[in-house]
Steps between C-alpha positions, in 0.01 A plus 500: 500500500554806312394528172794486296557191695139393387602598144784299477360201641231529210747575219728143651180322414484660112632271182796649363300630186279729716795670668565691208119655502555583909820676406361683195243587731755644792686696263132674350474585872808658496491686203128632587686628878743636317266720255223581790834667670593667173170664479492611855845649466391664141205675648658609850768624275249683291292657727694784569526584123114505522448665757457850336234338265322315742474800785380760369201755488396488120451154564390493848153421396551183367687341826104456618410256213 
């Protein structure tokens, strides 16, 4: 049994006033996947921007700390 399959089974055996709360809860999930990819895109996007700041030889002594 997979777990979605596992997931459903649990959510058949819910009261109707709890499904709300499990589908508030699914759509937080969402929302948080959907930020966490956001963020990665933002700072893969950024990095090359950065790049001149971050690598160079004025600063080279604080890449050790």
């Amino acid at each position: 049994m997979s777990v979605k399959d596992m997931i459903k089974k649990e959510i058949d055996k819910l009261p109707e006033n709890k499904l709300l709360e499990v589908y508030d809860f699914v759509k937080f999930l969402e929302i948080k996947q959907e930020r966490e990819l956001l963020q990665q895109a933002s700072e893969s996007l950024s990095e090359k921007s950065f790049e001149k700041i971050w690598d160079n030889e004025e600063d080279a002594v604080y890449d050790s700390l």
